[in-house]
N, C-alpha and C positions, 0 to 999 in steps of 0.2 A: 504494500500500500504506500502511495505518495500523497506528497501534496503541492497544487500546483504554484509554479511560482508568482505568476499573476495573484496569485491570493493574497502576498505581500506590497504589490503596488501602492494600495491604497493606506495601509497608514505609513509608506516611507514619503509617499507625495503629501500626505497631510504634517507631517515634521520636517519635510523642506519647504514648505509652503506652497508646494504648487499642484494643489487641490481643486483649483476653481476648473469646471468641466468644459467651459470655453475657451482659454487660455493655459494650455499646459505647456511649459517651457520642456521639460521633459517628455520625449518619445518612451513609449512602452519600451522598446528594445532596450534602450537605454538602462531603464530600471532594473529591468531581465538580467541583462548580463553583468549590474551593480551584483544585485541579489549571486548570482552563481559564484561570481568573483569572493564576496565573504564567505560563503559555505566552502571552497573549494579551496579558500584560503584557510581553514579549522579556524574560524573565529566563530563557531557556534557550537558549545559544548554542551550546554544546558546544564541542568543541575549535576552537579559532579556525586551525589550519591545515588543516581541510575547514571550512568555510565551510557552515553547513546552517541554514535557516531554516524553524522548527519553526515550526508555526501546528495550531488548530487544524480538526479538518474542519467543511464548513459541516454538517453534520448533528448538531456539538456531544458528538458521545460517541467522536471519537479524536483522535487527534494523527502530521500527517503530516510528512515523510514519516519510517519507520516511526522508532519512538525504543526500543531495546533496550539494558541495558546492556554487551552483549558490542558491540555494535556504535560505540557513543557512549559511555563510562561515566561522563564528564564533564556531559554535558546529560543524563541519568539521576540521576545527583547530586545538580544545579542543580536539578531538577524537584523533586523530592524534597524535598530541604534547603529551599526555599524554600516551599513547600506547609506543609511541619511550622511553619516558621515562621509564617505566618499565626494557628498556633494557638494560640502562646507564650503569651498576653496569658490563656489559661483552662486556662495548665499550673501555677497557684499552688497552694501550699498552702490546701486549705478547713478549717475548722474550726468546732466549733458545743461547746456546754456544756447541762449541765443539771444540778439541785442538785450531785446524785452523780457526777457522769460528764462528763470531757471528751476532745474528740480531736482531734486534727490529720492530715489523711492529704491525701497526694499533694506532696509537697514536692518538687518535683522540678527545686530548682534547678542541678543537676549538667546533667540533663538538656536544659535552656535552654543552660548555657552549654554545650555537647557541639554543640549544632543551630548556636550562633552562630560559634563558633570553625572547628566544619569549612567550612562556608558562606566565612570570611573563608581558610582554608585553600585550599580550590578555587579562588577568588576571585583572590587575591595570592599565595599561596606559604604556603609554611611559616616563614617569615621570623621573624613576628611570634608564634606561636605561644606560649601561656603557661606551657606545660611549659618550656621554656627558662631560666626565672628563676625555677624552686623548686630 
């Protein structure tokens, strides 16, 4: 039993932002081969007391055996959290001018740091967590 990997698009697009169904900066292939790239990279282990070794299928469009979050919620996470991260590096603020008019849109450095911090949260613990020392 697999599970497919379009079943992941949808919350790595909603923790890069680009969830709106009219405007996706991101091609599905794109996400595709994020998603295969961390699992094939073993950045998804899940909980280390079941012992599960996610890979994906040789047919390249799931991921065995099956990966759900009621089942794994930790290697659902990792998959996830690490996927979005890939994308950090084209989550900056853009900005362009002309005589009249300037703008800045997508600033979305809360957001990086939201992706980075849970990541080290699942990762290590809550230990280190930056809420801690405001």
């Amino acid at each position: 039993m697999s599970t497919s990997i379009s079943t992941f698009r949808e919350p790595v697009r909603v923790l890069i932002g680009d969830n709106d169904p009219d405007i996706q900066l991101r091609e599905n292939a794109q996400i595709d081969a994020a998603i295969r790239t961390v699992v094939d990279m073993g950045k998804v282990t899940g909980d280390q007391v079941v012992v599960t070794n996610y890979s994906v299928t040789p047919t390249r469009d799931g991921i065995t055996p099956d990966l759900t979050a009621a089942d794994d919620p930790k290697a659902f996470s990792q998959l996830v959290l690490y996927t979005s991260r890939l994308f950090i590096a084209d989550m900056g603020p853009a900005a362009w001018r002309t005589r009249a008019f300037s703008e800045t849109v997508g600033n979305n450095y809360e957001r990086i740091w939201m992706i980075i911090e849970d990541l080290w949260n699942l990762e290590f613990g809550a230990g280190m967590a930056s809420s801690e020392y405001e």
